[in-house]
Every structure is written in C-alpha cells, then in structure tokens.
N, C-alpha and C positions, 0 to 999 in steps of 0.2 A: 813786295813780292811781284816777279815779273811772270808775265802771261807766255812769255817766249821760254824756250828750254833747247838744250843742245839734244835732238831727237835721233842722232845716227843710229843707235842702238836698234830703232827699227826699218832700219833702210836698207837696202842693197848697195847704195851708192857708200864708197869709202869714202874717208875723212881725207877733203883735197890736201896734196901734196904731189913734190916730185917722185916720188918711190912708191906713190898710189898702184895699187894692185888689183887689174878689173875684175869683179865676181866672175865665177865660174857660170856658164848658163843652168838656168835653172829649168828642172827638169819636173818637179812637181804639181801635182795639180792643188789647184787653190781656188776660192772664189773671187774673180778679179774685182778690185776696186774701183776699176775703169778701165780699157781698152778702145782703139780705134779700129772701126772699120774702114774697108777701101774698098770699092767695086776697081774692075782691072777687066777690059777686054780681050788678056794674056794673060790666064792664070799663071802659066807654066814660066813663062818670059819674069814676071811680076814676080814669085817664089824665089827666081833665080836670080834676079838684082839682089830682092832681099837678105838673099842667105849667103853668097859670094861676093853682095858690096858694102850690105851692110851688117853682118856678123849674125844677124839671125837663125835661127831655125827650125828645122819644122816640128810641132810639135804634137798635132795629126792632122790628116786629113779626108775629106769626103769628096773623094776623086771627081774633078770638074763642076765642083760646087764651092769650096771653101778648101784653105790652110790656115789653119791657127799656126801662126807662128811665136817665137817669144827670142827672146833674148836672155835681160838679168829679170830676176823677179820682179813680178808688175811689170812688165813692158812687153805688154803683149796686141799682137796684131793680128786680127781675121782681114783675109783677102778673099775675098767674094767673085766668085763669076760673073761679069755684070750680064745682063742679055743682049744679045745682040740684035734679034728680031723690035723694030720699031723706033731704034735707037736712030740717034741725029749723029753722025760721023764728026760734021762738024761744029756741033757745039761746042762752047769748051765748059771745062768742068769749074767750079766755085774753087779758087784755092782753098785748100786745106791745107793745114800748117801743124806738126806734131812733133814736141821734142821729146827727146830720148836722153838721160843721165850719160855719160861717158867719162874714161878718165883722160888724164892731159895725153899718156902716153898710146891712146887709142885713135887720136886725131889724127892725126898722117897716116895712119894705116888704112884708115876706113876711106878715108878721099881719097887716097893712093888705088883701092880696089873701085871705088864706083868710075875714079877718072875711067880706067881702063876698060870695064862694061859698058860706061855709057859717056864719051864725050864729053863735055858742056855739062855735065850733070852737075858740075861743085862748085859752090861758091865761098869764099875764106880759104882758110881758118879769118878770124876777125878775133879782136878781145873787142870785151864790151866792157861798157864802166859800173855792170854788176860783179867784174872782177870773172868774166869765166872766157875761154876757147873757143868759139860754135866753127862749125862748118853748117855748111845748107845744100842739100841733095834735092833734087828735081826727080823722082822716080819714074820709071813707066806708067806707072798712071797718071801722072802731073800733079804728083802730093808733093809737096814743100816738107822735109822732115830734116831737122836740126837735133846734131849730135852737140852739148852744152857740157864740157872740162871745167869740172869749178879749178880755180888756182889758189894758188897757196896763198892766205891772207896775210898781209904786211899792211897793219895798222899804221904806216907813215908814207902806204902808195896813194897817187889818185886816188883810185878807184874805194879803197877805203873812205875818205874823203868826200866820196859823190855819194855813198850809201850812207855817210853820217848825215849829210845835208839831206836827207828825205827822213831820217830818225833810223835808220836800221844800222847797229849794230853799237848802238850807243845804250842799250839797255831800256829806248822805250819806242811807245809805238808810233809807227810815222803816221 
C-alpha cells in the first residue's frame, strides 16, 4: 500500500493539461489553511498591481488598513498598510517568495498584464525539471511571487526522469 494518492479531488488546481480550464475565482468564505501577509507603503498602488496584473481580487476591505484579496480557493492574500511614521525608507525588505497554482494557458496573460503595470517586473516563463511553467513577478512591495503551470506528464520526458531519480513518481517515497 502507498502512502501517496492522486488527491485533485480536493484542490482547485485542475488536472495539468493542454485544455486545462482555470477555476472560477472563488468567492466564499472559509477558514484559510494558510495565507500570506504583505505590508505595502501603497495600499491603493499594491491592490492594483494585484488585481489588474495579477488576476486577483478584492475580497473585502477595511479602508487604509487591509485587502483581503483571493484569487482560486486558498490562495489568499492580506495587504496591510505598513506605517510609515519611523520607518527606514531605505532598508530593504527580507525577500519573500510565494507561489500561486496556475494553469499553462494563464502564463502569458499574467506576464503580459504585470509587464505593462510595471516594467522589469517579469522574469520567464522558465520550465523547471519538476515538469511545470513559472513566471517570477517583483511586486510593489518587492515580494518575489511565482505563478507554477504544472504540464502534461509524459513519462518518457526529462523531466519525468529527474523526478524518478529523487523517487517521485515511481510509486515510492524519495
């Protein structure tokens, strides 16, 4: 008996392929299983990369203090007001790095809208040799946030190959 199990049933993210269809944003409340905060010295700036570059949106807020934002189920984001009184201008902030589910045919769209908000903000598409898509977005507040397209698996690619050589996908554990 294996400890592993094909679990999509309880995900939002669809079964990768090319005719992958991205959920619908989800509108309900739940108790999140995890979420990222983000202090932001431009709430209003910060809301709006996120929701015109990177598909989010808003899901409430408490004017000049916080947006809970969300996307697909579970991927939700509180933007924080950071304060500005005593603050160092010039420090810079600890990267943070947070990825987000997406599908293949979501990738170019999403780089496509953040190029045009902000410049310099994209880095990829890349494939990795976990077999997925990413892009890498630099936000307004200097978060690292990577959108990850799983792709279709062909058990006679690389990348199949690199993930048999650590034990994943051979039926035991690495």
């Amino acid at each position: 008996m294996s400890d592993y199990y094909d679990a999509f049933e309880i995900s939002p993210v669809p079964v990768p392929g090319p005719d992958a269809v991205a959920p619908e944003p989800y509108r309900g409340i739940y108790g999140m299983p995890a979420f990222v905060t983000i202090p932001t010295g431009d709430l209003a700036a910060s809301v709006d990369f996120w929701t015109r570059g990177l598909g989010f949106f808003e899901l409430f807020t408490i004017p000049g203090t916080l947006v809970h934002l969300r996307r697909w189920a579970f991927q939700d984001v509180l933007l924080v007001a950071a304060p500005a009184a005593g603050r160092d201008e010039t420090a810079t902030v600890a990267p943070l790095t947070c990825s987000f589910a997406c599908v293949l045919g979501e990738v170019e769209a999403i780089a496509a809208a953040c190029r045009e908000l902000r410049p310099g903000s994209v880095s990829g598409p890349r494939e990795t040799v976990w077999n997925t898509r990413d892009i890498e977005i630099v936000t307004p507040e200097n978060a690292r946030i990577v959108f990850t397209a799983a792709k279709p698996y062909d058990p006679a690619s690389a990348e199949a190959r690199a993930l048999a050589d650590i034990g994943i996908g051979t039926g035991e554990p690495a």
